[in-house]
C-alpha positions in Angstrom: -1.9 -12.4 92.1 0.9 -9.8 93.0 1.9 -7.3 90.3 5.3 -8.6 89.9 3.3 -12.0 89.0 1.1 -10.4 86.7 4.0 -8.5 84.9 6.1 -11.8 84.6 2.6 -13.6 83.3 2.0 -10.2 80.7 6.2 -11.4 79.5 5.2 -14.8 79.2 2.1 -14.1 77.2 3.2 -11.7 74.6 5.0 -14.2 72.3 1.9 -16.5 72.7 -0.3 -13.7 71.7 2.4 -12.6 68.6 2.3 -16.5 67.6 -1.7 -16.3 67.4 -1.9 -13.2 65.2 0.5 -14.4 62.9 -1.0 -17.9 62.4 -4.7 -16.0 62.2 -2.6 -13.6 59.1 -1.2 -17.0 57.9 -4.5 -18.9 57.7 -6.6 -15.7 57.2 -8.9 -16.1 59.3 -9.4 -18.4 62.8 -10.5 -22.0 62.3 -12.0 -20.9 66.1 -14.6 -17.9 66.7 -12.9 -15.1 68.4 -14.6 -16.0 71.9 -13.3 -19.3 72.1 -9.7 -18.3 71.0 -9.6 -15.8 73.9 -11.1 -18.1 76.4 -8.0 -20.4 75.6 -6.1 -17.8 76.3 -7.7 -16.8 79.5 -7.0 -20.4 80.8 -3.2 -20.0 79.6 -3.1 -16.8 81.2 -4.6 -18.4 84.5 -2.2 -21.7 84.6 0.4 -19.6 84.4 -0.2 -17.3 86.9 -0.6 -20.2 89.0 2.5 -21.2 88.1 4.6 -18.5 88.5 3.0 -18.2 92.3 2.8 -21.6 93.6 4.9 -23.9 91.7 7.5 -25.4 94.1 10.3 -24.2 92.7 11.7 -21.1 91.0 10.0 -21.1 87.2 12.7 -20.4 84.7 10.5 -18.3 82.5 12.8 -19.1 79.1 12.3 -22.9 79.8 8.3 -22.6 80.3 8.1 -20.7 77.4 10.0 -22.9 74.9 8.2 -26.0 76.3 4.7 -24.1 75.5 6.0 -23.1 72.2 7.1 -27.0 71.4 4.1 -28.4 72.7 1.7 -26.2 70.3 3.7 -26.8 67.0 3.4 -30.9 68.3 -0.3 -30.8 68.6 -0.7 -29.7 65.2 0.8 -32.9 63.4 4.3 -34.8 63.3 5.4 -32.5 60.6 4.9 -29.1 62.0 7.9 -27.9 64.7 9.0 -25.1 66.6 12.6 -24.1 65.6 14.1 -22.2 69.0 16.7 -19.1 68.4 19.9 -21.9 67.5 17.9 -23.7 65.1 16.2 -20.6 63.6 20.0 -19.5 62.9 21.0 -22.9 61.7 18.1 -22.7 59.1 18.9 -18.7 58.3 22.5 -19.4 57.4 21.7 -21.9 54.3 24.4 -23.9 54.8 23.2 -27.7 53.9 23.1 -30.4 55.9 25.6 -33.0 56.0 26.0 -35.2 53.0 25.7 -38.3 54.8 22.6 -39.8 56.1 21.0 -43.3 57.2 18.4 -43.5 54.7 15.1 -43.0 57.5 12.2 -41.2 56.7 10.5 -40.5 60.0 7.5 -39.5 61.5 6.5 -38.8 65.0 4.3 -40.8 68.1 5.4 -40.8 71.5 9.2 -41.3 70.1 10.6 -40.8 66.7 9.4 -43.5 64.3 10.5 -45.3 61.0 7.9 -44.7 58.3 10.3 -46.8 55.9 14.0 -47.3 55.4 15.0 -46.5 51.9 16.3 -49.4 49.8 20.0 -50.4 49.8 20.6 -47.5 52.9 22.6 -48.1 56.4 19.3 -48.4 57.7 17.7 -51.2 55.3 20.8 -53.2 55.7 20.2 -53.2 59.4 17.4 -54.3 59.3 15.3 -51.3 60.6 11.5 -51.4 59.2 8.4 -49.3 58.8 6.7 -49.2 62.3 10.3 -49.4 64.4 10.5 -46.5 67.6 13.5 -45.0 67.4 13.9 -44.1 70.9 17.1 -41.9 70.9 19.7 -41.2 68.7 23.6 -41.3 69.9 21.9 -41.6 73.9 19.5 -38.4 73.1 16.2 -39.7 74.0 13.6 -38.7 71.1 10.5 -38.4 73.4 10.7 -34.2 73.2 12.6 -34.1 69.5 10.3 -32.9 66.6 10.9 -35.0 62.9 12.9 -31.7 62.2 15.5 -32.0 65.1 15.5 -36.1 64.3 16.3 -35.8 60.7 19.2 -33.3 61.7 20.8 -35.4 64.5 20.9 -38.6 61.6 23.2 -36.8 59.3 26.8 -36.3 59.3 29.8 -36.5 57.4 30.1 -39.6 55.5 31.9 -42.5 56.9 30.9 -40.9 60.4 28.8 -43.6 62.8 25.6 -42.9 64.2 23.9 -45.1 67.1 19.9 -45.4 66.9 18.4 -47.4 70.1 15.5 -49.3 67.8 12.5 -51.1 69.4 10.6 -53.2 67.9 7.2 -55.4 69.7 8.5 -54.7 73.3 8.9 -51.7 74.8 11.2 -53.6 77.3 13.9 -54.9 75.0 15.9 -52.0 73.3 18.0 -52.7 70.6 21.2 -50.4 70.1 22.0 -50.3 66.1 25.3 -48.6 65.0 25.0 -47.1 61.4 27.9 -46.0 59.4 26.4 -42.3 57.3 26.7 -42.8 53.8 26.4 -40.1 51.0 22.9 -40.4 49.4 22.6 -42.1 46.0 20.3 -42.3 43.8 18.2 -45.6 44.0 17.5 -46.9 40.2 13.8 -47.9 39.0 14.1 -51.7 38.6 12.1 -53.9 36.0 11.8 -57.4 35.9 9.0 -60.2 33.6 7.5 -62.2 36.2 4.9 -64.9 34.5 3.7 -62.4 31.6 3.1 -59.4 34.0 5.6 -56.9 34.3 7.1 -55.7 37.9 8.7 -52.0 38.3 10.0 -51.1 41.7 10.1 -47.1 42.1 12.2 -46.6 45.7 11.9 -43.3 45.6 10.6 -40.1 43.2 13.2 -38.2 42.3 13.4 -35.7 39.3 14.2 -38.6 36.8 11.8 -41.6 38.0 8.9 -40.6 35.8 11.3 -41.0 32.4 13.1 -44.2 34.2 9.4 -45.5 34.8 8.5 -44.5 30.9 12.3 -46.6 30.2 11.1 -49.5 31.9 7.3 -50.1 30.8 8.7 -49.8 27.2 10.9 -52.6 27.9 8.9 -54.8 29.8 5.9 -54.4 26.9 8.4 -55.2 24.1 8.9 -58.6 26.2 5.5 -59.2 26.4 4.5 -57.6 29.6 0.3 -57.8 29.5 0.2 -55.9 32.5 2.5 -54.0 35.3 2.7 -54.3 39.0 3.8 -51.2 40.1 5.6 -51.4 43.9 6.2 -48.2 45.7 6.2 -50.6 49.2 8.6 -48.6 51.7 8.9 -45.6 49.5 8.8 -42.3 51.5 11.4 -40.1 49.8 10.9 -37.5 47.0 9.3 -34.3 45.4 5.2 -34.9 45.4 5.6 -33.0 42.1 7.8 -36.1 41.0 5.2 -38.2 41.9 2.4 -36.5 40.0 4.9 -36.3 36.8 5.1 -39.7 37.0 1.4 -40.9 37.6 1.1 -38.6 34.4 2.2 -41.5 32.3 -0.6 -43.5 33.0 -3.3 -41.3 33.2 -5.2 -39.8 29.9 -7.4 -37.3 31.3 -9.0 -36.4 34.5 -7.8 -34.9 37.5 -4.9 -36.5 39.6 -4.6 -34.4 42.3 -5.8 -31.4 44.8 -3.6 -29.2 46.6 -5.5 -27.6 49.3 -4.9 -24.9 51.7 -7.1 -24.5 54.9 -10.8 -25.7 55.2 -13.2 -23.5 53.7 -10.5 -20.1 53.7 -7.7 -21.5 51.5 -7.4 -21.8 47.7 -7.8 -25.2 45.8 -5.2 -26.2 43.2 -6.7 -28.6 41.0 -3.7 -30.5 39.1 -5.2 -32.4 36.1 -3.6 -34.7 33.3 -2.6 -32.8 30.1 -2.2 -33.3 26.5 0.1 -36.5 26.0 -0.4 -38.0 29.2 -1.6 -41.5 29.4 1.1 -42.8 27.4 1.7 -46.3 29.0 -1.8 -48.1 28.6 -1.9 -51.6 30.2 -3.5 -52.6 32.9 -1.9 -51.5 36.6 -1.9 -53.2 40.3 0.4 -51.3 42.7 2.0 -52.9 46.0 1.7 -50.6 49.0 2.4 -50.7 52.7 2.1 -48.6 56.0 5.9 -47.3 54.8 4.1 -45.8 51.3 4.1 -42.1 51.6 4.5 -38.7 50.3 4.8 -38.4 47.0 3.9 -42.7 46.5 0.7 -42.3 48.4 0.5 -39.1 45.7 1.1 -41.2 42.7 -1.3 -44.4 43.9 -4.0 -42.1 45.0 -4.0 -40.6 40.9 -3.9 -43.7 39.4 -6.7 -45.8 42.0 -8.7 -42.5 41.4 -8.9 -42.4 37.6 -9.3 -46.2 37.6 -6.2 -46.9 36.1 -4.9 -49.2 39.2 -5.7 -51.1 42.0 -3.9 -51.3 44.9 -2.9 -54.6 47.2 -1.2 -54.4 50.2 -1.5 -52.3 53.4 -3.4 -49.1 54.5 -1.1 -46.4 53.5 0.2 -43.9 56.4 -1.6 -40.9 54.8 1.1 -38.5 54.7 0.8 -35.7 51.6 1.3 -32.5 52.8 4.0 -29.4 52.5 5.1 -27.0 55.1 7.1 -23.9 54.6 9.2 -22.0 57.8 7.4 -19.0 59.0 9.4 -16.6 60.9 8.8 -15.8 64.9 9.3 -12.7 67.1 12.3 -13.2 68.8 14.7 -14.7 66.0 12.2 -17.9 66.7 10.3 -19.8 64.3 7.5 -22.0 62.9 7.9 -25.3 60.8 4.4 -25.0 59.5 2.1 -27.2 57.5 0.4 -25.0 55.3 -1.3 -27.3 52.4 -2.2 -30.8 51.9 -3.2 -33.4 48.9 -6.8 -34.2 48.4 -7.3 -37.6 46.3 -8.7 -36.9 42.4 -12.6 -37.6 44.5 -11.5 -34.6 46.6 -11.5 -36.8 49.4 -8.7 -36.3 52.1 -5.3 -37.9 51.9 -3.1 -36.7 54.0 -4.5 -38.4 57.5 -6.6 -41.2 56.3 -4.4 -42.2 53.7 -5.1 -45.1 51.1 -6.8 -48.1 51.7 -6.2 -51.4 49.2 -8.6 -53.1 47.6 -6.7 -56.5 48.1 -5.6 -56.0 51.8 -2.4 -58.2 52.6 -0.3 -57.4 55.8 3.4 -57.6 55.8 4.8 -59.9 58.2 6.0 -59.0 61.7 9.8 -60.0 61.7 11.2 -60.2 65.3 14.7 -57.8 65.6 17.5 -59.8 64.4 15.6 -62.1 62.4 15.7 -62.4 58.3 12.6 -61.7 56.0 10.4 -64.8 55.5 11.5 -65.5 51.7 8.1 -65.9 50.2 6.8 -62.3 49.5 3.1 -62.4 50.6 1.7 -59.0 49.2 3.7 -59.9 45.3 2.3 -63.3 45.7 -1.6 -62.1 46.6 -1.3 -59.5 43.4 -0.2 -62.2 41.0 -2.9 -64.2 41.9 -5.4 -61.6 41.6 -3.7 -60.7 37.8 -3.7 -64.6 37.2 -7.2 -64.6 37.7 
């Protein structure tokens, strides 16, 4: 290797080695022993030098580097991103986002994809469901965009029309979906009787759903609700503090949640039920799907661990986890997750998620084609109530 390879390999490395000391001050201390880090770094060092000597073509150094950068904030999980110079300023200024938005809550494999449309949105009304690739927004493919750069290229001014390529089942058959932005509403709880047992639909937790939850129960039991079927199917949106303020209302003592930092260096934050917590009583079943997450996997997670609830449904996506931005060399930065939800057992959440005790799958819908009308996972907890 000449010198002027070395030097342009020593340019390349620095940031990687800056990035590695401040996640090892971030996480306190290496998940990895020392020698193993290094040899990692030893192989970087040696691809690149490789690179930068025998690659066909002239190596832009800036456009290596940001693709390194991207691909080690991607390996760490569909929430964590790299945020170049542009977005790092974008982020800086504090101006908000747009007001308008679709209504998708995304996650990330292979392409962008739909972890659940929220109810009444430009997305539900088009039909877009849990599971759906979104393979490029406005002709932007998504194969390289993080969630972060995804959630930004769906909002826009109100009124304003954004054009998702959805598929759906067949890679081969793309399906081009023009949405219209809207300006974010709040979606109400919802109460119904249905034979004796009361149904509450909670779309999202926001900073009023555990009192609108409290509303509704009070109702339903003063028309002779015995028991509550809780659905939180397709919810994805809101605070997981909201969700724990509302699971609060059903559970009298015990613990309802872990915050957790990293594996055996991190602190534990045990969140448990206080004084006047319990209030609502009857018996629970809650309706969940591959689209519950967040702050519903939060809530159902407190509620099947204290034994207040069982859940029908699907396996949950196991997604309960914050990040924070952490601040690069460079004007760069670091979309990070730094904690994650443990169940009231202490068990993981975020990754394995929740699995029912009644499991019922949702039905695959081909694009274009209604709901069946029959609603299989309702039907399967009423039964289970009935008997």
């Amino acid at each position: 290797m000449t010198f002027k390879t070395r030097l342009s390999v020593l340019v390349i490395c620095t940031p990687i080695l800056a990035f590695v000391i401040i996640g090892g001050l971030m996480g306190r201390a290496s998940a990895l022993g020392n020698d193993e880090t290094f040899q990692h770094l030893r192989v970087f060092d040696d691809v690149m030098g490789l690179v930068m000597s025998n690659y066909v073509e002239e190596v832009k150094v800036d456009k290596v580097m940001e693709g390194a950068m991207r691909g080690l904030a991607d390996g760490l999980d569909p929430d964590s991103a790299y945020l170049n110079v542009a977005q790092m300023r974008e982020v800086e200024s504090g101006k908000p986002l747009p007001d308008g938005d679709v209504g998708l809550e995304l996650t990330r494999q292979f392409y962008l994809r739909v972890i659940a449309a929220r109810d009444n949105s430009p997305a539900a009304k088009a039909g877009i469901q849990t599971a759906d690739y979104i393979r490029a927004i406005d002709g932007k493919p998504t194969r390289e965009l993080s969630v972060f750069e995804g959630v930004r290229l769906l909002r826009g001014q109100p009124g304003t029309k954004v054009v998702v390529t959805v598929l759906r089942g067949n890679a081969a058959d793309p399906h081009d979906v023009t949405l219209v932005r809207e300006k974010a509403a709040p979606v109400p709880v919802t109460a119904k009787m249905l034979d004796g047992v009361g149904y509450i639909r909670i779309p999202t937790f926001g900073p009023t759903t555990a009192a609108d939850v409290q509303q509704r129960a009070a109702e339903l039991t003063k028309a002779g609700a015995r028991s509550l079927i809780l659905d939180v199917r397709h919810n994805a949106e809101g605070s997981l503090d909201n969700g724990i303020e509302t699971a609060r209302l059903f559970v009298k003592s015990g613990t309802l949640a872990i915050k957790a930092g990293r594996e055996k260096t991190g602190t534990r934050d045990t969140i448990s039920a206080k004084d006047g917590d319990g209030a609502i009583t009857l018996p629970v079943t809650i309706l969940v799907t591959a689209g519950t997450s967040g702050a519903a996997e939060v809530f159902a997670a407190a509620l099947e661990g204290n034994k207040r609830a069982e859940l029908v449904g699907e396996h949950t996506i196991g997604r309960a986890a914050v990040q924070k931005l952490v601040k690069l060399p460079e004007n760069r930065g670091l979309w990070l997750t730094y904690a994650r939800y443990l169940r009231p057992s202490g068990e993981p959440l975020h990754g394995p998620g929740l699995k029912p005790t009644v499991e019922v799958a949702e039905p695959d819908v081909d694009f274009g084609t209604p709901p069946p009308a029959t609603d299989a996972i309702l039907n399967a907890a009423l039964e289970r109530l009935k008997k």
